[in-house]
PDB file of N, CA, C and O in Angstrom:
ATOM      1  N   UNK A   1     108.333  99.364 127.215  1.00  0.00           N
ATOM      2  CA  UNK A   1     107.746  98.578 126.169  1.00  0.00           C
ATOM      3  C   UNK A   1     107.995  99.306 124.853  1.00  0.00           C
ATOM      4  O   UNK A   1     107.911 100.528 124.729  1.00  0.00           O
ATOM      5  N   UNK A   2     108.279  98.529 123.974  1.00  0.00           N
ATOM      6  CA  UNK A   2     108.891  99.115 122.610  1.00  0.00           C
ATOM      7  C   UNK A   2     107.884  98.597 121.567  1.00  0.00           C
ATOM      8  O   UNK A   2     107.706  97.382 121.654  1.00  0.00           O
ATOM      9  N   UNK A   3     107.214  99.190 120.646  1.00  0.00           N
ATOM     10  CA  UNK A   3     106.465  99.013 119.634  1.00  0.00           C
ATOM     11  C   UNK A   3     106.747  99.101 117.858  1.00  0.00           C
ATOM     12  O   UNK A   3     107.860  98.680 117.543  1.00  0.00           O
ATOM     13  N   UNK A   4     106.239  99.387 117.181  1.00  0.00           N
ATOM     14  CA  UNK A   4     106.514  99.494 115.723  1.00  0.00           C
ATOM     15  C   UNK A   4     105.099 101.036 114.994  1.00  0.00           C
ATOM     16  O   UNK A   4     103.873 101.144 114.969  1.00  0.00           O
ATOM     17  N   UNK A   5     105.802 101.538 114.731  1.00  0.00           N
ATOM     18  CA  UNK A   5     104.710 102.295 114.143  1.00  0.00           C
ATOM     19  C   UNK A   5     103.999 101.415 112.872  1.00  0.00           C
ATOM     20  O   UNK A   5     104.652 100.966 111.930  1.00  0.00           O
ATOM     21  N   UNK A   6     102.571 101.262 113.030  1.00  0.00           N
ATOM     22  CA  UNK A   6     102.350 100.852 111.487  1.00  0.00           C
ATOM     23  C   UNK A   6     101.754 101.820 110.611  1.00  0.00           C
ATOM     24  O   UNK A   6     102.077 101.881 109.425  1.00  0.00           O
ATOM     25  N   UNK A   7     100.815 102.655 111.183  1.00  0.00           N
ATOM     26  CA  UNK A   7     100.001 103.569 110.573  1.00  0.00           C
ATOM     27  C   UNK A   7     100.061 104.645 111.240  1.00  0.00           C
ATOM     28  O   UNK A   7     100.237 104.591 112.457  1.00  0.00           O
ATOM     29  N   UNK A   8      99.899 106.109 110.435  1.00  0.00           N
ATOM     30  CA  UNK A   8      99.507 107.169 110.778  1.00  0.00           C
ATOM     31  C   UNK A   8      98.579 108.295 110.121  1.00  0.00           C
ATOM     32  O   UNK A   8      98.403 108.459 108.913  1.00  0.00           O
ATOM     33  N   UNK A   9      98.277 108.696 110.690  1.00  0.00           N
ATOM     34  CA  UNK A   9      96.535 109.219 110.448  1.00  0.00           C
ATOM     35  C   UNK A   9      96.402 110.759 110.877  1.00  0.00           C
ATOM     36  O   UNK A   9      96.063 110.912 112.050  1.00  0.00           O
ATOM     37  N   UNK A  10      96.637 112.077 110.030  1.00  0.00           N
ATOM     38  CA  UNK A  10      96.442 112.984 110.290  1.00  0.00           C
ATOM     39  C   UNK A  10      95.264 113.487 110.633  1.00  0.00           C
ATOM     40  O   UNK A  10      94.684 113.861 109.613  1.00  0.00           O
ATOM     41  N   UNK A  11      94.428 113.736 111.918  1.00  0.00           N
ATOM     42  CA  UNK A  11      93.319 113.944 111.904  1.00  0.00           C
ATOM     43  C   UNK A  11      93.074 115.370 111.999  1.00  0.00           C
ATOM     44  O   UNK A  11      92.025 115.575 111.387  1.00  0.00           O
ATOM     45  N   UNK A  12      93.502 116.385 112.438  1.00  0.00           N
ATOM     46  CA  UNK A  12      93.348 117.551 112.762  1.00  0.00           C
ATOM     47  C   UNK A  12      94.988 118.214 112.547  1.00  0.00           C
ATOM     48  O   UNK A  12      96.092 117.705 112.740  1.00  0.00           O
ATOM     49  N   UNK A  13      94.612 119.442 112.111  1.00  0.00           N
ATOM     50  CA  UNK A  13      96.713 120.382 112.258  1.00  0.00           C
ATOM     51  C   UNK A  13      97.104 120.114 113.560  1.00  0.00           C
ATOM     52  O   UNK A  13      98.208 120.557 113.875  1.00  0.00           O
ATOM     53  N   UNK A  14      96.388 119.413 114.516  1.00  0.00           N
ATOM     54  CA  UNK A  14      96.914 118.893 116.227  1.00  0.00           C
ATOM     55  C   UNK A  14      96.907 117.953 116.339  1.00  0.00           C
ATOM     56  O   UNK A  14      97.583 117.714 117.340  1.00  0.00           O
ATOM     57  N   UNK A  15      96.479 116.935 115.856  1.00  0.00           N
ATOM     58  CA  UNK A  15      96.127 115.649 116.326  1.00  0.00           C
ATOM     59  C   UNK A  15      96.748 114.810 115.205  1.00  0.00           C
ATOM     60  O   UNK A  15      96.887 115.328 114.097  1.00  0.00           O
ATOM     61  N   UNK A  16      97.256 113.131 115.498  1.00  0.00           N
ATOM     62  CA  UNK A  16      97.070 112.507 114.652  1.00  0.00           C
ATOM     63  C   UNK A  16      97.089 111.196 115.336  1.00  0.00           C
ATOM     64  O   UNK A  16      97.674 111.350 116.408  1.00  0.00           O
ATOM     65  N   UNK A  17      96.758 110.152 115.202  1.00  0.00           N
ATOM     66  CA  UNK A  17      96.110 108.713 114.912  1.00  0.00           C
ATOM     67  C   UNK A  17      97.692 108.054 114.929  1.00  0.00           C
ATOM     68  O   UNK A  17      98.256 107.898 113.846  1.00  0.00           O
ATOM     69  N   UNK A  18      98.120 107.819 115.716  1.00  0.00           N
ATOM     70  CA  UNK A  18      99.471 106.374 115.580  1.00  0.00           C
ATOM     71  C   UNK A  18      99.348 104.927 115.816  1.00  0.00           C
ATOM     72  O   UNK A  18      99.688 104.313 116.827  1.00  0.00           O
ATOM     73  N   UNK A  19      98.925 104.566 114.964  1.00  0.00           N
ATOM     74  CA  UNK A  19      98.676 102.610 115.096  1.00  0.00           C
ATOM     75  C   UNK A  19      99.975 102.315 115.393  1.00  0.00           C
ATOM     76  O   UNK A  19     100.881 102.768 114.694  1.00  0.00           O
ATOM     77  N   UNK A  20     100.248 101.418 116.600  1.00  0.00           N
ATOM     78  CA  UNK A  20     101.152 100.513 117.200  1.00  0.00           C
ATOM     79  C   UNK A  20     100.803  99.121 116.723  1.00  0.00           C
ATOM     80  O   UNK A  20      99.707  98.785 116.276  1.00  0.00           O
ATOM     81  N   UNK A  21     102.103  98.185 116.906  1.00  0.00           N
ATOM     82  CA  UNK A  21     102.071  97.110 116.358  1.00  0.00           C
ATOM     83  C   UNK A  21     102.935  96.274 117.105  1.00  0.00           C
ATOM     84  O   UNK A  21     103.144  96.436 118.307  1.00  0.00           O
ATOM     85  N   UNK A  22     103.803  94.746 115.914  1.00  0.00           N
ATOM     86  CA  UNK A  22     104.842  94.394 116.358  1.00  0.00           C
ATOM     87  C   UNK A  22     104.813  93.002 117.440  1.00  0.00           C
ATOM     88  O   UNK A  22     103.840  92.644 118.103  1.00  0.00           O
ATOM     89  N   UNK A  23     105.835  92.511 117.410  1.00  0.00           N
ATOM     90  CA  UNK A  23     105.877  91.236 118.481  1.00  0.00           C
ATOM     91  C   UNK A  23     105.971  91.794 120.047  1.00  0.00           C
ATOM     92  O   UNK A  23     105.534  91.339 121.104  1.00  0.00           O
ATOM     93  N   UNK A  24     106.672  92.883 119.745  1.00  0.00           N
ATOM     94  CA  UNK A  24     106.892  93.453 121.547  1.00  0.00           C
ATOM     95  C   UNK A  24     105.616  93.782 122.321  1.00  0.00           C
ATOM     96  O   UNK A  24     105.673  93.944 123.540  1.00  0.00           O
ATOM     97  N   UNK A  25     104.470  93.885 121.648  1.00  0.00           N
ATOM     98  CA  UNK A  25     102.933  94.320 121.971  1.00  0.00           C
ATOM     99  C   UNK A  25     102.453  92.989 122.429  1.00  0.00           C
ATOM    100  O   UNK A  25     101.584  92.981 123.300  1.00  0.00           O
ATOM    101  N   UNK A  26     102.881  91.906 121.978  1.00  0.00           N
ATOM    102  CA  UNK A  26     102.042  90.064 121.820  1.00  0.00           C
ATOM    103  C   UNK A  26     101.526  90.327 123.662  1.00  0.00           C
ATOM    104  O   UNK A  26     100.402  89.912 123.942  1.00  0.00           O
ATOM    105  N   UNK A  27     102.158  90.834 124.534  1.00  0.00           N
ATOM    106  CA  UNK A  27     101.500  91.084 125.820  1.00  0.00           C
ATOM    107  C   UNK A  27     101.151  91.796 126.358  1.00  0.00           C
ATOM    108  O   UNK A  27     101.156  91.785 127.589  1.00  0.00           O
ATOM    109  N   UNK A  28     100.579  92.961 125.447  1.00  0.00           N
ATOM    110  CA  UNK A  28     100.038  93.969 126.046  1.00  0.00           C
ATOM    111  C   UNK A  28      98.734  93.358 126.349  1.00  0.00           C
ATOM    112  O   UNK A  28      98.164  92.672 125.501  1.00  0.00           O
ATOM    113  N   UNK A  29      98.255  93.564 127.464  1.00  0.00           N
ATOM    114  CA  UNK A  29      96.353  93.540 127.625  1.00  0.00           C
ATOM    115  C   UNK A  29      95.481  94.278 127.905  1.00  0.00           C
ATOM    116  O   UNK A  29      95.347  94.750 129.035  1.00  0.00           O
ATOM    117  N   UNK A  30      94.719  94.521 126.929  1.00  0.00           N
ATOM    118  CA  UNK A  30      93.676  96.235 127.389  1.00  0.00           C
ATOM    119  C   UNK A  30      92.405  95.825 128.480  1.00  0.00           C
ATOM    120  O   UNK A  30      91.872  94.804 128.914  1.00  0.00           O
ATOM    121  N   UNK A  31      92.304  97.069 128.602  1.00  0.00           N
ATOM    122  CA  UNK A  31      91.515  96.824 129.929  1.00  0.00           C
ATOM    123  C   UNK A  31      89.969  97.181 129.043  1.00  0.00           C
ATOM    124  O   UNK A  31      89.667  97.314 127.857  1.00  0.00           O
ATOM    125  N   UNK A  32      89.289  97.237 130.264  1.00  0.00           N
ATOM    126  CA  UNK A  32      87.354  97.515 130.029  1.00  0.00           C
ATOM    127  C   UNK A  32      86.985  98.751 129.406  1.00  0.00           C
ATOM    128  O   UNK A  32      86.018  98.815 128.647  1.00  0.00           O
ATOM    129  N   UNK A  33      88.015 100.154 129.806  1.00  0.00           N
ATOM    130  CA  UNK A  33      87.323 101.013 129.585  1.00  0.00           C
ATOM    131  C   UNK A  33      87.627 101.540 128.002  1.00  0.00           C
ATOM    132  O   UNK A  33      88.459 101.059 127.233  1.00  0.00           O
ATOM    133  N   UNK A  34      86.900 102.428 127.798  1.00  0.00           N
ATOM    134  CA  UNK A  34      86.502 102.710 126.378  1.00  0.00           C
ATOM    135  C   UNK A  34      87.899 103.123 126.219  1.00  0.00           C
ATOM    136  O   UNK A  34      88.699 102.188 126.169  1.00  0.00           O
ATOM    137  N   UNK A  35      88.401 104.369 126.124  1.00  0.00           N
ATOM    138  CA  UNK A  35      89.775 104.764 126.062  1.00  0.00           C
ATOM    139  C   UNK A  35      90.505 104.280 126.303  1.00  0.00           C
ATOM    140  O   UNK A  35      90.268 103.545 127.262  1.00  0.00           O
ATOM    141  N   UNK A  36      91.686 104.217 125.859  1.00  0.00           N
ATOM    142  CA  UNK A  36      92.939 103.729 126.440  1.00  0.00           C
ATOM    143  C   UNK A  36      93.746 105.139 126.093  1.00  0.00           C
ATOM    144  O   UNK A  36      93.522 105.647 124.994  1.00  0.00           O
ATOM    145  N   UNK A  37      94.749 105.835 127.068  1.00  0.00           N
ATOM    146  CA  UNK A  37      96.166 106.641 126.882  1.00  0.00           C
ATOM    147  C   UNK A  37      97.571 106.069 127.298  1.00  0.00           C
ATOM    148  O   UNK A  37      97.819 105.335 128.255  1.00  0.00           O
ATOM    149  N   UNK A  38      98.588 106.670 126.184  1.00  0.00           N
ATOM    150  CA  UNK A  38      99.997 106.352 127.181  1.00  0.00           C
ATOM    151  C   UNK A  38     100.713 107.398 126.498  1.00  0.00           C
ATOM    152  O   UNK A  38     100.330 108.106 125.567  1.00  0.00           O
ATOM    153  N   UNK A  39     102.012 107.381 127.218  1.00  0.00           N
ATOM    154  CA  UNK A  39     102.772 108.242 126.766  1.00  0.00           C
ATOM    155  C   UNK A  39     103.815 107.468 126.009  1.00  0.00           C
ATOM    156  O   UNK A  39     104.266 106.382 126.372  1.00  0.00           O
ATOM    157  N   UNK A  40     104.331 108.456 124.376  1.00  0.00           N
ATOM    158  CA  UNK A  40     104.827 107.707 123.633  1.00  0.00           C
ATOM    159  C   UNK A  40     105.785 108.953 123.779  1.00  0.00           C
ATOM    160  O   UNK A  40     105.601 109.995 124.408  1.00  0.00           O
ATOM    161  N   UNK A  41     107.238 108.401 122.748  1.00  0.00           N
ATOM    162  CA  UNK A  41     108.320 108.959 122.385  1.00  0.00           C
ATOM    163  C   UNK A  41     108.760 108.655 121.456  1.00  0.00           C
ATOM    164  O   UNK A  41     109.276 107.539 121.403  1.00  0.00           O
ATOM    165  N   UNK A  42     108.755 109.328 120.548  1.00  0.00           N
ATOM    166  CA  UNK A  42     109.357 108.965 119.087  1.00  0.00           C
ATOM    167  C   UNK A  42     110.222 109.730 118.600  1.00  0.00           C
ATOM    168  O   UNK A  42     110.017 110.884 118.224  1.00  0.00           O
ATOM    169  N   UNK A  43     111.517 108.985 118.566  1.00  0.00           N
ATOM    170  CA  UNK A  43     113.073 109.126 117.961  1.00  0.00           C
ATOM    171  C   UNK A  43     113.139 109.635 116.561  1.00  0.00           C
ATOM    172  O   UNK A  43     112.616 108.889 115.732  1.00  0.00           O
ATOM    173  N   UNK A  44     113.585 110.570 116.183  1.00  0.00           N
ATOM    174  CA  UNK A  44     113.611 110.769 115.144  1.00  0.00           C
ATOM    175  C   UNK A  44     114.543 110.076 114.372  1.00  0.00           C
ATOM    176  O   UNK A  44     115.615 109.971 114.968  1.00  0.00           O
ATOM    177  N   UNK A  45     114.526 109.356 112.817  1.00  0.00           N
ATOM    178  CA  UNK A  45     115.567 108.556 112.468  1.00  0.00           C
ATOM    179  C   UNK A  45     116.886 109.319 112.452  1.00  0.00           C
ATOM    180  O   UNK A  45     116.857 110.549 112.445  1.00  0.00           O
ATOM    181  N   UNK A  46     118.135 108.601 112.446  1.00  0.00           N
ATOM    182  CA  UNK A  46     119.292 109.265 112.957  1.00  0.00           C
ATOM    183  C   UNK A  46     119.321 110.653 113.573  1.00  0.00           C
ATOM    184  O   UNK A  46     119.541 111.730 113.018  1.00  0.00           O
ATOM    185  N   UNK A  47     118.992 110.331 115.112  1.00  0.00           N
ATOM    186  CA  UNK A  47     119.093 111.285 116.375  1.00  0.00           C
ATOM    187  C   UNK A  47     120.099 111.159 116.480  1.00  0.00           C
ATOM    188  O   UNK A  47     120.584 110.271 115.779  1.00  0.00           O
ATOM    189  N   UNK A  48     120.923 111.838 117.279  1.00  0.00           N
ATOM    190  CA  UNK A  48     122.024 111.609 118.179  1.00  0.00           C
ATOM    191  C   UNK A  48     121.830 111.320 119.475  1.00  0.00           C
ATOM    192  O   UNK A  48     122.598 111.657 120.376  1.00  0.00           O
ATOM    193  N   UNK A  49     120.840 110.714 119.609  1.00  0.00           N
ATOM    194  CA  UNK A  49     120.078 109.920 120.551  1.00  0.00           C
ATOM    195  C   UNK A  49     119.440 108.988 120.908  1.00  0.00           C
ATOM    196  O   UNK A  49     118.604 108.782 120.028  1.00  0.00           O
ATOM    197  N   UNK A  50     119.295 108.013 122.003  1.00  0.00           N
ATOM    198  CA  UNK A  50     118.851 106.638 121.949  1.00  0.00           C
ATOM    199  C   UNK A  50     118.423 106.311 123.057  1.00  0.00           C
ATOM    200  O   UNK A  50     119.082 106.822 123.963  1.00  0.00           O
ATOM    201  N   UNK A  51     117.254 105.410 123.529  1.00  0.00           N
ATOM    202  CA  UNK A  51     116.936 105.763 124.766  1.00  0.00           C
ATOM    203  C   UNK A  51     118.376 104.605 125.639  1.00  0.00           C
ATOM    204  O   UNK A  51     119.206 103.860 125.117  1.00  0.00           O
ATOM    205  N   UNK A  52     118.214 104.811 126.524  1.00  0.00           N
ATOM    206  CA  UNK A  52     117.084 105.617 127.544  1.00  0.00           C
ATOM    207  C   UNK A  52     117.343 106.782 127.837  1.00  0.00           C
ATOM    208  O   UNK A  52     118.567 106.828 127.962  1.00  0.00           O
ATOM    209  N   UNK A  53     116.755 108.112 128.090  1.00  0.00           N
ATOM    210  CA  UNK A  53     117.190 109.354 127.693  1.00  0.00           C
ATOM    211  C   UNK A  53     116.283 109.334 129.073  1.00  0.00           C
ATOM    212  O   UNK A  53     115.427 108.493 129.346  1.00  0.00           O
ATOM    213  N   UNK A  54     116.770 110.723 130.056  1.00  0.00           N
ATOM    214  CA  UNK A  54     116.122 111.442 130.750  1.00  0.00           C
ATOM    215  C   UNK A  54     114.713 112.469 129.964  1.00  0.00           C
ATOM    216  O   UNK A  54     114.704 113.099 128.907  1.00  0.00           O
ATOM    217  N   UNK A  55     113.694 112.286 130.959  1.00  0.00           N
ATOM    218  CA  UNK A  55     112.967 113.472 130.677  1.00  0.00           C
ATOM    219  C   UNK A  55     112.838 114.658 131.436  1.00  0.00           C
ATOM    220  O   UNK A  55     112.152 115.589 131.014  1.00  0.00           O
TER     221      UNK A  55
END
């Protein structure tokens, strides 16, 4: 699933806040519990890289 960054939010020198967005989200559906986690990957603009990349 591919998203859009819209916002970012420095909260701590460790932490920061990434608002997702975008039409590719129109089916995401959250569940009950308070939290939600996932694992993200973010490309730096002109990488010499593109997914799909091994981890």
């Amino acid at each position: 699933m591919y998203a859009e960054v819209k916002d970012v939010e420095q909260l701590s020198p460790n932490m920061m806040r990434v608002v997702l967005g975008g039409r590719k989200l129109e089916n995401f559906t959250s569940t009950d519990f308070t939290d939600q986690y996932i694992n993200a990957y973010f490309i730096p603009s002109g990488a010499p890289y593109s997914v799909p990349f091994d981890l």
